[in-house]
N, CA, C and O atoms as a Tripos MOL2 file, in Angstrom:
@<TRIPOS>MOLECULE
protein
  284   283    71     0     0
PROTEIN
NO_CHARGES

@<TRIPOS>ATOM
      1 N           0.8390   -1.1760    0.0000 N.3       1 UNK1
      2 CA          0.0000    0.0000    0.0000 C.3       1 UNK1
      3 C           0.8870    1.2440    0.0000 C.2       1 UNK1
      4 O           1.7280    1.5210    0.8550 O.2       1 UNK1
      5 N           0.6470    1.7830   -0.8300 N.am      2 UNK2
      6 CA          1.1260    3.3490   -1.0940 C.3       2 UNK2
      7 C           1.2660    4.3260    0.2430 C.2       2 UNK2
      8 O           0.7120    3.8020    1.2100 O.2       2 UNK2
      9 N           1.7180    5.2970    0.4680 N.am      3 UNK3
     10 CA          1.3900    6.3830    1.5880 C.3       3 UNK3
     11 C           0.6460    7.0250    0.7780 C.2       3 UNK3
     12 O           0.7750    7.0760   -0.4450 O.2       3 UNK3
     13 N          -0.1980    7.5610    1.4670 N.am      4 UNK4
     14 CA         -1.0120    8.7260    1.1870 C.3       4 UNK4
     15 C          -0.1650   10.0940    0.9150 C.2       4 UNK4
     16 O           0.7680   10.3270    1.6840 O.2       4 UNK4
     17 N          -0.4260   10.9440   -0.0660 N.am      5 UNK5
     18 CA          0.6600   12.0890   -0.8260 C.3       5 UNK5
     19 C           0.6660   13.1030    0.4700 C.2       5 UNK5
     20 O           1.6880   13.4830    1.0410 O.2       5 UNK5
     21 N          -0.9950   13.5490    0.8990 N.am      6 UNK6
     22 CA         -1.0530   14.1640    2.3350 C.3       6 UNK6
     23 C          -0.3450   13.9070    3.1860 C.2       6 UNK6
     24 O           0.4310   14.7590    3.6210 O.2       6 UNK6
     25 N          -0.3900   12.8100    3.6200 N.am      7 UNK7
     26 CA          0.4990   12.4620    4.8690 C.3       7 UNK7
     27 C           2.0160   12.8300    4.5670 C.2       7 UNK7
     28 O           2.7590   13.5970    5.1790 O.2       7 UNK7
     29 N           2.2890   11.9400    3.2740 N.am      8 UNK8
     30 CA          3.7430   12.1310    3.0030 C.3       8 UNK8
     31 C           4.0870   13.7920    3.1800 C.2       8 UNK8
     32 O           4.7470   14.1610    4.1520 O.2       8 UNK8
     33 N           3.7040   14.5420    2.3980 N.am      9 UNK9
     34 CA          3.5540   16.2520    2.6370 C.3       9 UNK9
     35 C           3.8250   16.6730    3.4850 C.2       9 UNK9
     36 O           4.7340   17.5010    3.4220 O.2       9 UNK9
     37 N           3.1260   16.3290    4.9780 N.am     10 UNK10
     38 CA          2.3650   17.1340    5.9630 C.3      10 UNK10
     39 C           3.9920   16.1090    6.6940 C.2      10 UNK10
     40 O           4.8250   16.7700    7.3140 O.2      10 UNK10
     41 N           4.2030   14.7000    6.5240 N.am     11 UNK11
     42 CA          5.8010   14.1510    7.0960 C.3      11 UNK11
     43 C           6.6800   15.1220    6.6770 C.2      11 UNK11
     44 O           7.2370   15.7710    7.5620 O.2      11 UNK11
     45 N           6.9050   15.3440    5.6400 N.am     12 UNK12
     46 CA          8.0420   16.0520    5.2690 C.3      12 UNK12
     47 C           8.0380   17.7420    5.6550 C.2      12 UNK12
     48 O           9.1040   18.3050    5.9030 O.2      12 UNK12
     49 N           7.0280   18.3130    5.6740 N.am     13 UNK13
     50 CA          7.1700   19.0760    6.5350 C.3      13 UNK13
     51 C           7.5480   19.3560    8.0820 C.2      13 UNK13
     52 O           8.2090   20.2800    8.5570 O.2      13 UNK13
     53 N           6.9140   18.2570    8.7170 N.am     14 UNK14
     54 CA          7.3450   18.0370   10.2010 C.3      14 UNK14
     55 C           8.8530   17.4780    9.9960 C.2      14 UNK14
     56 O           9.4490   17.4400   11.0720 O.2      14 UNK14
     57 N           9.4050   17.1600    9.2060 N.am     15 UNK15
     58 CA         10.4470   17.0070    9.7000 C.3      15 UNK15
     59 C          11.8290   18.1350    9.7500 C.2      15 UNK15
     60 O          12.9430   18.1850   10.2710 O.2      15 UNK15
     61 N          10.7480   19.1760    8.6350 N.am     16 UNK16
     62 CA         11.6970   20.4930    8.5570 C.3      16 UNK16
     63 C          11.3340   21.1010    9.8380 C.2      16 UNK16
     64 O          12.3030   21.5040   10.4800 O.2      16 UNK16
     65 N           9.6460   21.3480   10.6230 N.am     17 UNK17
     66 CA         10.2140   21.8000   11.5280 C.3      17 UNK17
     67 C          10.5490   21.0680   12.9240 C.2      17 UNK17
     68 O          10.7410   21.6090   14.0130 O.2      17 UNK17
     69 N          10.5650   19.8770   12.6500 N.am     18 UNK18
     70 CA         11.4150   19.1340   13.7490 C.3      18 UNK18
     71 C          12.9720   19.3300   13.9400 C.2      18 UNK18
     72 O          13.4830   19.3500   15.0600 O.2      18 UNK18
     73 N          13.7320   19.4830   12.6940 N.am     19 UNK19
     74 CA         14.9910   20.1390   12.0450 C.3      19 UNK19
     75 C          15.2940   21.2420   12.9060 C.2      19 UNK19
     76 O          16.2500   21.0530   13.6580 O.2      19 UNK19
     77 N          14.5370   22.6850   13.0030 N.am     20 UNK20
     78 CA         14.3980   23.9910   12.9670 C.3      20 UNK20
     79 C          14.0090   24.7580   14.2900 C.2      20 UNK20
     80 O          14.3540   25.8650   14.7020 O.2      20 UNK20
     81 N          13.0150   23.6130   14.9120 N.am     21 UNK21
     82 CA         12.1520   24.0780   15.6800 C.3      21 UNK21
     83 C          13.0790   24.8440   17.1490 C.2      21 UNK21
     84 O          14.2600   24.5540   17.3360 O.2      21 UNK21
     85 N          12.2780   25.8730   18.1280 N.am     22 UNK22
     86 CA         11.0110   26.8720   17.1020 C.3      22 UNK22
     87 C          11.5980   27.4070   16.0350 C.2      22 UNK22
     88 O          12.8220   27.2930   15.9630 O.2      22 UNK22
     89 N          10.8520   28.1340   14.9320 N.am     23 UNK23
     90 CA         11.1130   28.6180   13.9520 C.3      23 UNK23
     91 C          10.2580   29.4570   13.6770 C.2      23 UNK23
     92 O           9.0690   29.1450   13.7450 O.2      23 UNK23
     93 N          10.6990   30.8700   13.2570 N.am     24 UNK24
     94 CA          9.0760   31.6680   12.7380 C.3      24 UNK24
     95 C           8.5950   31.0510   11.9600 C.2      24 UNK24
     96 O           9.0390   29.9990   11.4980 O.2      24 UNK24
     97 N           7.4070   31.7010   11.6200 N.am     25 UNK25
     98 CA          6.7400   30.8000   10.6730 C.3      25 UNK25
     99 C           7.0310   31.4660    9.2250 C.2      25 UNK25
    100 O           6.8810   30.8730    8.1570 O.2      25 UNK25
    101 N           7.4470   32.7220    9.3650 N.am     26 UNK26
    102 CA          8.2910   33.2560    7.4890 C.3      26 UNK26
    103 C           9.4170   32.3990    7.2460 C.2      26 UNK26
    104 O           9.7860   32.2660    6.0790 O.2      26 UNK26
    105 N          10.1810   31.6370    8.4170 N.am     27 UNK27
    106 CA         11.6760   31.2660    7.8280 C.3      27 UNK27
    107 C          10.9700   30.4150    7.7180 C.2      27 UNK27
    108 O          11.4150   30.1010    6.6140 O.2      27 UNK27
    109 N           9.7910   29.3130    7.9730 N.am     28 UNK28
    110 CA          9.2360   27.9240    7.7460 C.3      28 UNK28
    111 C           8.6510   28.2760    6.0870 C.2      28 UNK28
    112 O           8.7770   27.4100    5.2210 O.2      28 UNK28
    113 N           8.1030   29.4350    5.8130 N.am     29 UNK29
    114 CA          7.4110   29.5830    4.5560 C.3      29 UNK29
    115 C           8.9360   29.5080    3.6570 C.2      29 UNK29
    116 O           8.8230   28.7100    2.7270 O.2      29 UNK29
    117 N          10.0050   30.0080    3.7130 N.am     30 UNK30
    118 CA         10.8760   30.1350    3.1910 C.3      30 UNK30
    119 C          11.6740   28.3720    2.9870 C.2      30 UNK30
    120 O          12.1250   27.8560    1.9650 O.2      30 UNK30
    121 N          11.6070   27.9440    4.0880 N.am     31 UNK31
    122 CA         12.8000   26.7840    3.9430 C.3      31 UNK31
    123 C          11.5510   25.4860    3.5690 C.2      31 UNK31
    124 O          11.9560   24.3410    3.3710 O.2      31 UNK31
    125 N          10.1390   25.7840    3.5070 N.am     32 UNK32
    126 CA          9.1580   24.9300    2.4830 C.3      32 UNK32
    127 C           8.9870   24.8210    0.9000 C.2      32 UNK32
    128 O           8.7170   23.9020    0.1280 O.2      32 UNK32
    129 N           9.3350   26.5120    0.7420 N.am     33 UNK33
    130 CA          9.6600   26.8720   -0.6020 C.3      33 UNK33
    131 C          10.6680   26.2600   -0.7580 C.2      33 UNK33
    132 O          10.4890   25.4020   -1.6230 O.2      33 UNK33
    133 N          11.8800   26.2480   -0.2740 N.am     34 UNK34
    134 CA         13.4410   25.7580   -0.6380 C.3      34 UNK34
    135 C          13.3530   23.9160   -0.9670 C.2      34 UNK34
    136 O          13.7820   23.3890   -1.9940 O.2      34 UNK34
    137 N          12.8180   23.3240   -0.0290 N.am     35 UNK35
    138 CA         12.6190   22.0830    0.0920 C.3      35 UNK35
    139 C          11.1210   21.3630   -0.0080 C.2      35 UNK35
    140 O          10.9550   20.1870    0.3140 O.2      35 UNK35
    141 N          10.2790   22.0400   -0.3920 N.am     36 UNK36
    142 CA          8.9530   21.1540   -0.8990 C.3      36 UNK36
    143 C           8.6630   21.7290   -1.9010 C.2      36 UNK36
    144 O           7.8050   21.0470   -2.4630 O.2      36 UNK36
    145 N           8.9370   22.8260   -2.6090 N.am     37 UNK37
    146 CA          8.5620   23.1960   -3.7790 C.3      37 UNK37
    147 C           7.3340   24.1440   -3.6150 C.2      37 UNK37
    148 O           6.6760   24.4680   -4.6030 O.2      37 UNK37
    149 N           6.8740   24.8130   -1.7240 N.am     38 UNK38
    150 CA          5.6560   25.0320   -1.8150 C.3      38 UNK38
    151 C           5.2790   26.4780   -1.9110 C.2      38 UNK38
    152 O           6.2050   27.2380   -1.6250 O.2      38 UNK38
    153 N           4.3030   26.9660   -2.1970 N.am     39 UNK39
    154 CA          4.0140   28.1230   -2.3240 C.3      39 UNK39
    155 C           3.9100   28.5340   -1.1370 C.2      39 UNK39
    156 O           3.8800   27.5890   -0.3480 O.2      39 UNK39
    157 N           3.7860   30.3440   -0.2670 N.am     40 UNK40
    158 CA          3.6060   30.3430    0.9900 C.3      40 UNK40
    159 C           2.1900   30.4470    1.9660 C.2      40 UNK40
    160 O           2.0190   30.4230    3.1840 O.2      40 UNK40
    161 N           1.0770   30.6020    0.5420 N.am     41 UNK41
    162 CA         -0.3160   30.3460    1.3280 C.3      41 UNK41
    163 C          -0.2030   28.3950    1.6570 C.2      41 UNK41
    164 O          -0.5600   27.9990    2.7660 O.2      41 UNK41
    165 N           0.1550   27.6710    0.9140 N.am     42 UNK42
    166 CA          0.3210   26.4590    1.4520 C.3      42 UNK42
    167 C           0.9660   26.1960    2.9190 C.2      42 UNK42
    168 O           0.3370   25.7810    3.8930 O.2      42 UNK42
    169 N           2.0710   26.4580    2.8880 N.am     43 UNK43
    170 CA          2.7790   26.3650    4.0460 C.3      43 UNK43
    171 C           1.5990   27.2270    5.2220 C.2      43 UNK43
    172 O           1.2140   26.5920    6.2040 O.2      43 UNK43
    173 N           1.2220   28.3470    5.0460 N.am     44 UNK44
    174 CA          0.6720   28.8160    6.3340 C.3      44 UNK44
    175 C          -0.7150   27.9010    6.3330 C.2      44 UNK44
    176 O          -1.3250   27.9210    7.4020 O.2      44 UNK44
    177 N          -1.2720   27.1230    5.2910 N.am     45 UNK45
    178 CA         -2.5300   26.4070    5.7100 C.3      45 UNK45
    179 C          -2.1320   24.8670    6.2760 C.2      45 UNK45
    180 O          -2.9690   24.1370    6.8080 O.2      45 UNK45
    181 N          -0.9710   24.5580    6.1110 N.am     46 UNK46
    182 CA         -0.4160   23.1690    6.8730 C.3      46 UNK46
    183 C          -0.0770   23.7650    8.2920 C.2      46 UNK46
    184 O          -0.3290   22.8800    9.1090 O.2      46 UNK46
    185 N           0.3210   24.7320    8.8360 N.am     47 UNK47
    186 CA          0.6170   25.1020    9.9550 C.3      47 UNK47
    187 C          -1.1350   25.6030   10.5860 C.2      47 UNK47
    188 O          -1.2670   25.8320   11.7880 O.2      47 UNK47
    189 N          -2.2560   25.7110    9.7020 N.am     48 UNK48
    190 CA         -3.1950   26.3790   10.5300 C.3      48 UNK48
    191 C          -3.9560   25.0100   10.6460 C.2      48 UNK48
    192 O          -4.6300   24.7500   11.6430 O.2      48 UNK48
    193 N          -3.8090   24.0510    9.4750 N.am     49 UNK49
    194 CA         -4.3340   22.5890    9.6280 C.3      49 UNK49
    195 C          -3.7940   21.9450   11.1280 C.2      49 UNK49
    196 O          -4.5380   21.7310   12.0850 O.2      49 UNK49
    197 N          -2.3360   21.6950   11.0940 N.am     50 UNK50
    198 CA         -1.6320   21.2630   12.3020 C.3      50 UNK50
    199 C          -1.8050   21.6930   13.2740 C.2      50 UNK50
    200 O          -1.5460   20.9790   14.2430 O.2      50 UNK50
    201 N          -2.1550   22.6180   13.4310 N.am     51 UNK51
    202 CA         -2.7320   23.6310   14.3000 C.3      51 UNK51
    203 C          -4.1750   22.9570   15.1630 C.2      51 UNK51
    204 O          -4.3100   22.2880   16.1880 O.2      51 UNK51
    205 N          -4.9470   23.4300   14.3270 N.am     52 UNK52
    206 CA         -6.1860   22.7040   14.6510 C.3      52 UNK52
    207 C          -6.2900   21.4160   15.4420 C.2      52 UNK52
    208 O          -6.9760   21.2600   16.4520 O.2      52 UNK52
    209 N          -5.5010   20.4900   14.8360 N.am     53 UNK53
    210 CA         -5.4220   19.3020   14.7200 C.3      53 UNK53
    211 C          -4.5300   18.7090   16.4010 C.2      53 UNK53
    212 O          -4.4320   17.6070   16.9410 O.2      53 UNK53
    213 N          -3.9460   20.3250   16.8100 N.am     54 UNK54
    214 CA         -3.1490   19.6550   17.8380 C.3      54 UNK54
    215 C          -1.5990   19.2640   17.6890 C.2      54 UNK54
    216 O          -0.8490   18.8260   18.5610 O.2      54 UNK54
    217 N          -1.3990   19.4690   16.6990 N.am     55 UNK55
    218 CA          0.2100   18.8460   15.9750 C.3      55 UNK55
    219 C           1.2730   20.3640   16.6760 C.2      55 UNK55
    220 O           2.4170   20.3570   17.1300 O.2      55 UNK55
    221 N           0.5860   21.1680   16.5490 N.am     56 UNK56
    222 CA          2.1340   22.3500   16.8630 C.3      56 UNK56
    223 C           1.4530   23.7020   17.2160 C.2      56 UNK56
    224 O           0.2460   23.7510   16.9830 O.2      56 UNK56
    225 N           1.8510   24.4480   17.5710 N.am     57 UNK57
    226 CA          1.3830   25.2190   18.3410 C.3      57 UNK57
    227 C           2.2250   26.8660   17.8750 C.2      57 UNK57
    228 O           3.4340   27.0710   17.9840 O.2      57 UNK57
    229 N           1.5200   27.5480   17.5220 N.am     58 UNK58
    230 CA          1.9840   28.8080   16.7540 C.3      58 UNK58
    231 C           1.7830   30.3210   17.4540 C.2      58 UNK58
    232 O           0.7270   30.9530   17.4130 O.2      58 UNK58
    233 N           2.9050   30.7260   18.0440 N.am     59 UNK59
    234 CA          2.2040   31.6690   19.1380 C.3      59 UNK59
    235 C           3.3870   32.7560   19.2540 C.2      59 UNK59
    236 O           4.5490   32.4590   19.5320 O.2      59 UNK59
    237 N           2.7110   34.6400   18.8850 N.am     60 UNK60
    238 CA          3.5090   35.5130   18.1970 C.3      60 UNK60
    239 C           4.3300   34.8300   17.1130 C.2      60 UNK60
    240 O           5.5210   34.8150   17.4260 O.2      60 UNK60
    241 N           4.0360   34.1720   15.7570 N.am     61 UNK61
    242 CA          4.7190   33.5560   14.8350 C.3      61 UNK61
    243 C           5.7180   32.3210   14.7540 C.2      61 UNK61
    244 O           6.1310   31.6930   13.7790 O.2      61 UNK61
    245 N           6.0410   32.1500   16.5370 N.am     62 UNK62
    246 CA          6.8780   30.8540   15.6650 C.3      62 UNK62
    247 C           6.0330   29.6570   16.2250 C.2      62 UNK62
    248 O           5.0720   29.4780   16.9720 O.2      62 UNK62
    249 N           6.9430   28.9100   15.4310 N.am     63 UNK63
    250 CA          5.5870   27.5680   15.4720 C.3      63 UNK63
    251 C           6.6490   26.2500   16.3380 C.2      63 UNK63
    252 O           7.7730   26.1990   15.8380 O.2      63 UNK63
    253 N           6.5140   25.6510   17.0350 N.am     64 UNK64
    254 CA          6.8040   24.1860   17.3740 C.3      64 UNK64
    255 C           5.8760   23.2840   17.6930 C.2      64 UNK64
    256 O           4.7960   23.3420   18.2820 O.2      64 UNK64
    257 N           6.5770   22.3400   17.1330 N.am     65 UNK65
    258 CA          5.6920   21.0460   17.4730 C.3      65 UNK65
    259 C           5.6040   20.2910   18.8510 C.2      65 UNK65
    260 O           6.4250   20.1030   19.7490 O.2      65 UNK65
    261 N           4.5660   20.0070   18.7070 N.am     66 UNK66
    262 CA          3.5550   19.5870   19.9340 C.3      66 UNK66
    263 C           3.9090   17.9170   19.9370 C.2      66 UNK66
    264 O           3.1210   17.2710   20.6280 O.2      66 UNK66
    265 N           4.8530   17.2200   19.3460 N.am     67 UNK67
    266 CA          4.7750   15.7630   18.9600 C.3      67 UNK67
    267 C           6.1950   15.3470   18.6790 C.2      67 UNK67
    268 O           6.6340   15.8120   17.6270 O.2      67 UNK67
    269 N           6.9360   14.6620   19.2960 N.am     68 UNK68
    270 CA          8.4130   14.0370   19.3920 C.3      68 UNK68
    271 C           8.2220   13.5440   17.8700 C.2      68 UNK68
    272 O           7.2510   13.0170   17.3280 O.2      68 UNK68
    273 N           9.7320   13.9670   17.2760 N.am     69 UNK69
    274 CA         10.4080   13.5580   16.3400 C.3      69 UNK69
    275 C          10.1440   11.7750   16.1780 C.2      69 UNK69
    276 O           9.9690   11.1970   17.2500 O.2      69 UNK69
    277 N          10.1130   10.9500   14.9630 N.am     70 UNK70
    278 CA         10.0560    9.9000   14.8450 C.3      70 UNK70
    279 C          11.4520    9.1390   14.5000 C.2      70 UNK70
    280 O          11.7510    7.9500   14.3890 O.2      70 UNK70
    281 N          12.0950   10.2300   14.3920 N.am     71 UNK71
    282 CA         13.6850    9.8110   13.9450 C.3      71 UNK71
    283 C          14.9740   10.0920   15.3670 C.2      71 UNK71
    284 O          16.1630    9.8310   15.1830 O.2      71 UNK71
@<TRIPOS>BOND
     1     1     2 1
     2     2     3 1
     3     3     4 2
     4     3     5 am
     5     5     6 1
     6     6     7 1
     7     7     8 2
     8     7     9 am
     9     9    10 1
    10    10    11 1
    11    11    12 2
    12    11    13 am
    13    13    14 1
    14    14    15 1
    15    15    16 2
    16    15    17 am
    17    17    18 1
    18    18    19 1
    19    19    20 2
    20    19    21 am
    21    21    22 1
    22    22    23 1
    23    23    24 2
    24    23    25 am
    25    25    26 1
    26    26    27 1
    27    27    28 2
    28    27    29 am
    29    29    30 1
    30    30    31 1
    31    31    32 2
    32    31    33 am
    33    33    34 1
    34    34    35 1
    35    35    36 2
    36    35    37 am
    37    37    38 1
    38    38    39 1
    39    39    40 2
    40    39    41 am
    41    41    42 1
    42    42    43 1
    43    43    44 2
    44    43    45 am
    45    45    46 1
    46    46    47 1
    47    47    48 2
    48    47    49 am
    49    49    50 1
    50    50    51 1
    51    51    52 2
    52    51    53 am
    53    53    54 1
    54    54    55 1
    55    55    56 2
    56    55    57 am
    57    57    58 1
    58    58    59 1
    59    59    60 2
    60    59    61 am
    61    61    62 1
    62    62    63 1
    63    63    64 2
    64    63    65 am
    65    65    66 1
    66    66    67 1
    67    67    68 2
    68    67    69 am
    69    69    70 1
    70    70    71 1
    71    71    72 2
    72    71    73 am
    73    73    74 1
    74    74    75 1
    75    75    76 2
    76    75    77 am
    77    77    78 1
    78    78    79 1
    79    79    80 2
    80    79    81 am
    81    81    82 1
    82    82    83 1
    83    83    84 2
    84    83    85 am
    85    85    86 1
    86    86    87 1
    87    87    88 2
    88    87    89 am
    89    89    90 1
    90    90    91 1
    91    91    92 2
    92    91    93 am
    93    93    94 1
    94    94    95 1
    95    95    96 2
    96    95    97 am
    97    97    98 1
    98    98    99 1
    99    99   100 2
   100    99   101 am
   101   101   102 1
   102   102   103 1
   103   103   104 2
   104   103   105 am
   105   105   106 1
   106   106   107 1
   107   107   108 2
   108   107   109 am
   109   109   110 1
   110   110   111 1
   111   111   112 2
   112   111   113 am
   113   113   114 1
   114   114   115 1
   115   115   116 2
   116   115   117 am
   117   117   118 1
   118   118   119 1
   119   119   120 2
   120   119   121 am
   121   121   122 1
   122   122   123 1
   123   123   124 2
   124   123   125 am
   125   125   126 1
   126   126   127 1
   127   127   128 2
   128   127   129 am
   129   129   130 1
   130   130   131 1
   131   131   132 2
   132   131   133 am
   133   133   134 1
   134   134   135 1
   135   135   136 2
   136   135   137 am
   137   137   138 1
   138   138   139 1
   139   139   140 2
   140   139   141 am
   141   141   142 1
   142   142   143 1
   143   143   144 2
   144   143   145 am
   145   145   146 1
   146   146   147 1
   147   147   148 2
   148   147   149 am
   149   149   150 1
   150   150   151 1
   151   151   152 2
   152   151   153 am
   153   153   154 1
   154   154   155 1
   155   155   156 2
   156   155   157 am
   157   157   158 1
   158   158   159 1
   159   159   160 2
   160   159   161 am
   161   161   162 1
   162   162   163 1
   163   163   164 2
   164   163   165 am
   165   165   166 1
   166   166   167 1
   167   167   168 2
   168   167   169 am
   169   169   170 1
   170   170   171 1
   171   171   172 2
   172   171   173 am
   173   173   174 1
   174   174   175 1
   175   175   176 2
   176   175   177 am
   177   177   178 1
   178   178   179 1
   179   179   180 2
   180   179   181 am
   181   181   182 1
   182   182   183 1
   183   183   184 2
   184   183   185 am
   185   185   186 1
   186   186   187 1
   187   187   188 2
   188   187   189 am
   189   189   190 1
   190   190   191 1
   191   191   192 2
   192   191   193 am
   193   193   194 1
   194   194   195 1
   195   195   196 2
   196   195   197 am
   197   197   198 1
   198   198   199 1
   199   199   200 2
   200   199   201 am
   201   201   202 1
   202   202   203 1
   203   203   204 2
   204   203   205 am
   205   205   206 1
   206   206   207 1
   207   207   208 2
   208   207   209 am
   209   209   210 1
   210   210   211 1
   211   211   212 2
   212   211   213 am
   213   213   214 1
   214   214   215 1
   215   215   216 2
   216   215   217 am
   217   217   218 1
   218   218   219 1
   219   219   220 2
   220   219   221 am
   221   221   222 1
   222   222   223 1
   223   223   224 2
   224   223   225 am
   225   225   226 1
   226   226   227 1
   227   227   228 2
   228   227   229 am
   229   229   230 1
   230   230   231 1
   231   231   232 2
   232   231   233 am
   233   233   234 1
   234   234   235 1
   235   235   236 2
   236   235   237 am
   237   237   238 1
   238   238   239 1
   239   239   240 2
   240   239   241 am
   241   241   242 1
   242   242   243 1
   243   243   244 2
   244   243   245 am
   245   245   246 1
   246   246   247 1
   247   247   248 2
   248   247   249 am
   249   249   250 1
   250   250   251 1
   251   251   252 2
   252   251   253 am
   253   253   254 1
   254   254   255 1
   255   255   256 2
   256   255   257 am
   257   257   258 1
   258   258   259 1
   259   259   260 2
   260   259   261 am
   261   261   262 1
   262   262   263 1
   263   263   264 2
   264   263   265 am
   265   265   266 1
   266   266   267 1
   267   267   268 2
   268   267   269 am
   269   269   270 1
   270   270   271 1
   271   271   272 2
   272   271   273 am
   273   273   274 1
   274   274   275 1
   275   275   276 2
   276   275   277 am
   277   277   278 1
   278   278   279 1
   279   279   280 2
   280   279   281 am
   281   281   282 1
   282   282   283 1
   283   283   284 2
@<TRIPOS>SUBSTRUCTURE
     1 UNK1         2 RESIDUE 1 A UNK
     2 UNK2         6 RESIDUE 1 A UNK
     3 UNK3        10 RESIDUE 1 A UNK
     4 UNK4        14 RESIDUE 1 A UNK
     5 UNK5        18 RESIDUE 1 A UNK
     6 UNK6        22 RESIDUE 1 A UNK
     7 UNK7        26 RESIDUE 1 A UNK
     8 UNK8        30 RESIDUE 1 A UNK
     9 UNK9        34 RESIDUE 1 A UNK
    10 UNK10       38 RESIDUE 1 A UNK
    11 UNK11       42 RESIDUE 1 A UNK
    12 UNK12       46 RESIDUE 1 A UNK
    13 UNK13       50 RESIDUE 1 A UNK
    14 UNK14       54 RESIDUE 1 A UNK
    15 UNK15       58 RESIDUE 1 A UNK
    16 UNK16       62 RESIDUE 1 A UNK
    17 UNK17       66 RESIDUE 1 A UNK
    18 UNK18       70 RESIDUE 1 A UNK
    19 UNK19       74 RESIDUE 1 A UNK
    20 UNK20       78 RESIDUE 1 A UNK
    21 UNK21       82 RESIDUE 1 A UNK
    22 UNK22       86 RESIDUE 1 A UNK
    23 UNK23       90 RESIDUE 1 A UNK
    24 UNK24       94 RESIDUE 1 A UNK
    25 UNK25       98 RESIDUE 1 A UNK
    26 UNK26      102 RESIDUE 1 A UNK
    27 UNK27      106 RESIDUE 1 A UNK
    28 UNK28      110 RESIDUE 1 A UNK
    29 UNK29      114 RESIDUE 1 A UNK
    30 UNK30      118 RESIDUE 1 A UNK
    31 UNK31      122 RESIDUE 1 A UNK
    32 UNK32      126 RESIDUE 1 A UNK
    33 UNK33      130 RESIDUE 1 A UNK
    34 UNK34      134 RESIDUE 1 A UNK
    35 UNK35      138 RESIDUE 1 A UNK
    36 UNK36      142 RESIDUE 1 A UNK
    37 UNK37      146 RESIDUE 1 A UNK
    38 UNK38      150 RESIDUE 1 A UNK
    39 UNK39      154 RESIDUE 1 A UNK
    40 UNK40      158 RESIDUE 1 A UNK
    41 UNK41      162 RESIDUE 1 A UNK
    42 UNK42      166 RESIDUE 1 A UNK
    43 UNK43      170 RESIDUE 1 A UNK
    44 UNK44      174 RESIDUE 1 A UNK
    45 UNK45      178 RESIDUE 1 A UNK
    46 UNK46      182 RESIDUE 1 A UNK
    47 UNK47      186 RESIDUE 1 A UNK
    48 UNK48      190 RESIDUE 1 A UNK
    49 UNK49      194 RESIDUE 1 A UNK
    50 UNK50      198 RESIDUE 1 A UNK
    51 UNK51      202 RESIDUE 1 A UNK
    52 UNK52      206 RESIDUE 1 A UNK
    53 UNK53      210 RESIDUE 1 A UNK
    54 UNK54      214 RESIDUE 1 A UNK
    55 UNK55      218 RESIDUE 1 A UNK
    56 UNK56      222 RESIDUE 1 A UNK
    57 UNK57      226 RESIDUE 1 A UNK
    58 UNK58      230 RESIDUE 1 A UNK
    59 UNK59      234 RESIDUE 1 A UNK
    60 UNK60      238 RESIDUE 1 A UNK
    61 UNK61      242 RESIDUE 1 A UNK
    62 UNK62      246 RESIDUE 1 A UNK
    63 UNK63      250 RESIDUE 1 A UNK
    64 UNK64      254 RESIDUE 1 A UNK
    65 UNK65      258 RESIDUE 1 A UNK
    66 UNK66      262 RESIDUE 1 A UNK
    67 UNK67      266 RESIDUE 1 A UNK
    68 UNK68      270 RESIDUE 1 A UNK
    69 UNK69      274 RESIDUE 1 A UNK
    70 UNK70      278 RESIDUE 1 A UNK
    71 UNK71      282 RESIDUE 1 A UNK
């Protein structure tokens, strides 16, 4: 069975800011562009998704995660 492209995405992002963390969230829009190819309304809707969701926590701009590294 395949991974799901989402998940894979939303992994590879956590692992930049597992990398980084905290990190504002402009140098996260920046080093998503560099390494996912993403535009920066993307990046701020994976951080407001993760958000929601409980994954990381974004407060005056920088963001860390709420969830131990898997590596």
């Amino acid at each position: 069975m395949d991974t799901p492209k989402g998940f894979e995405s939303k992994y590879h992002f956590c692992l930049i800011l597992w990398e980084h963390k905290p990190v504002k969230s402009s140098e996260l829009v920046t080093l998503c562009k560099e390494q996912l190819g993403w535009k920066p309304t993307t990046t701020y809707t994976v951080i407001k998704r993760l958000y929601e969701r409980g994954v990381l926590k974004n407060e005056k701009t920088v963001v860390t995660s709420l969830v131990r590294t898997l590596i």
